[in-house]
C-alpha positions in Angstrom: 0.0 0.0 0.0 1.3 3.3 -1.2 1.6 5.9 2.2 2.7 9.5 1.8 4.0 11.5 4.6 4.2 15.5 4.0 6.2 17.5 6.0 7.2 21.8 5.6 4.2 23.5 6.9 4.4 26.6 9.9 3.5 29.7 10.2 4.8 32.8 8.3 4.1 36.2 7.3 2.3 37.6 4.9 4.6 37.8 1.6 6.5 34.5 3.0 7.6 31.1 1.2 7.5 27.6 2.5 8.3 24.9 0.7 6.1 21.6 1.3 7.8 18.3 0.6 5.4 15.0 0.2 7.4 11.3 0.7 5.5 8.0 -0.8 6.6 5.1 0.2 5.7 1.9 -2.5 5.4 -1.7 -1.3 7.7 -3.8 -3.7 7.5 -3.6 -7.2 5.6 -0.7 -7.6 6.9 2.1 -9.3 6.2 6.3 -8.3 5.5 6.7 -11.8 2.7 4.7 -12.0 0.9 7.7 -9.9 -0.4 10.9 -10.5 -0.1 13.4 -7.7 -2.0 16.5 -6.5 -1.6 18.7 -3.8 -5.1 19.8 -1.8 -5.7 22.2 0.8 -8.7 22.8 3.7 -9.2 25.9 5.1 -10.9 26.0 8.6 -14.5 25.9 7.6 -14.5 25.2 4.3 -14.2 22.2 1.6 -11.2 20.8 0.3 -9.6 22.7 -2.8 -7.4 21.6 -5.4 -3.9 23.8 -5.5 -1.6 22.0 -7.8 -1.0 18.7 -9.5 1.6 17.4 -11.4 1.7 14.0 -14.0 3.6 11.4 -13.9 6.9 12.6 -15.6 6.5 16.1 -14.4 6.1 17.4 -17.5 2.8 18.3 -17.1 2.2 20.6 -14.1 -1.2 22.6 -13.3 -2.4 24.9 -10.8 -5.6 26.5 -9.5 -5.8 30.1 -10.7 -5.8 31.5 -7.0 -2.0 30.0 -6.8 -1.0 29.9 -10.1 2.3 32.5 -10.7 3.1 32.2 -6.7 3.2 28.3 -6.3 5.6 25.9 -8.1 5.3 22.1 -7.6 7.4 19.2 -8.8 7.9 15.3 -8.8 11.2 13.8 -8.4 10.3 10.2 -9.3 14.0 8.7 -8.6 13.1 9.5 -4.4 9.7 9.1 -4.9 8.8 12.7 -3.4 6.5 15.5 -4.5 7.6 18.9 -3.7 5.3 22.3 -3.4 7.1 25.6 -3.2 4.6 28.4 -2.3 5.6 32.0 -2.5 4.3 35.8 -1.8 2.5 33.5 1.1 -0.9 35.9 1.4 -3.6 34.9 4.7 -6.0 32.8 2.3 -3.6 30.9 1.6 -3.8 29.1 5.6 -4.9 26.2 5.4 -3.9 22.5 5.8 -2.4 21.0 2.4 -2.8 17.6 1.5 -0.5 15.6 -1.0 -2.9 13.1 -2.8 -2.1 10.1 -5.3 -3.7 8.1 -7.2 -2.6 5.3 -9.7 -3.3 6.6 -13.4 -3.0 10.2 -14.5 -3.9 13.1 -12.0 -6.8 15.0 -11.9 -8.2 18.1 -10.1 -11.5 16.3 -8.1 -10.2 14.9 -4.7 -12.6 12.2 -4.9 -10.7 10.9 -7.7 -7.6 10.5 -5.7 -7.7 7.3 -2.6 -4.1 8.1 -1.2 -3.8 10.3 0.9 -1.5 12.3 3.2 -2.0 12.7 7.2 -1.3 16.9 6.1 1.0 19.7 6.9 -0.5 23.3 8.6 0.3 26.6 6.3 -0.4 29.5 8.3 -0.2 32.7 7.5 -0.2 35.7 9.6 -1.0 39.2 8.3 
């Protein structure tokens, strides 16, 4: 069973950068590429929102428009880690973010992805 562990999130100031790291670990034989990977994020309150995915090569990288020119997320396949560099940090972007997987290529719907990280905190203070 495929288990991914994130780790980067605390607190910073508005205008701030953190860089999120996500680590899958893959029972025997399986292979990191097999998965597509996303990156989600909850917000006290509210429903879970899609921030950034990225395919199977990392070629293929897309973000939500609220993140897009101030986020940057990659794959490196070889140590089976996802990576999610978020900068000019504003307060709506607090939330917890979840790195998701799923075995196929990725999507933007967290329902379509059944792995899922335990989450790291973002917050950000004004």
């Amino acid at each position: 069973q495929v288990q991914l562990v994130e780790s980067g999130g605390g607190l910073v100031r508005t205008g701030g950068f953190l860089s999120l790291s996500c680590k899958a670990s893959l029972p025997s034989g399986d292979t990191f590429t097999n998965y597509g990977v996303a990156w989600f994020r909850q917000a006290p309150g509210k429903e879970r929102e899609f921030v950034a995915a990225v395919s199977w090569s990392g070629g293929n990288v897309e973000f939500a428009g609220s993140v897009k020119d101030r986020f940057a997320a990659s794959r490196d396949n070889r140590n089976n880690a996802v990576y999610l560099d978020m900068t000019n940090l504003k307060p709506e972007d607090t939330a917890v973010y979840y790195c998701a997987a799923r075995f196929g290529p990725f999507t933007r719907v967290a329902d379509d992805f059944n792995i899922w990280g335990q989450g790291t905190r973002v917050t950000v203070s004004s």
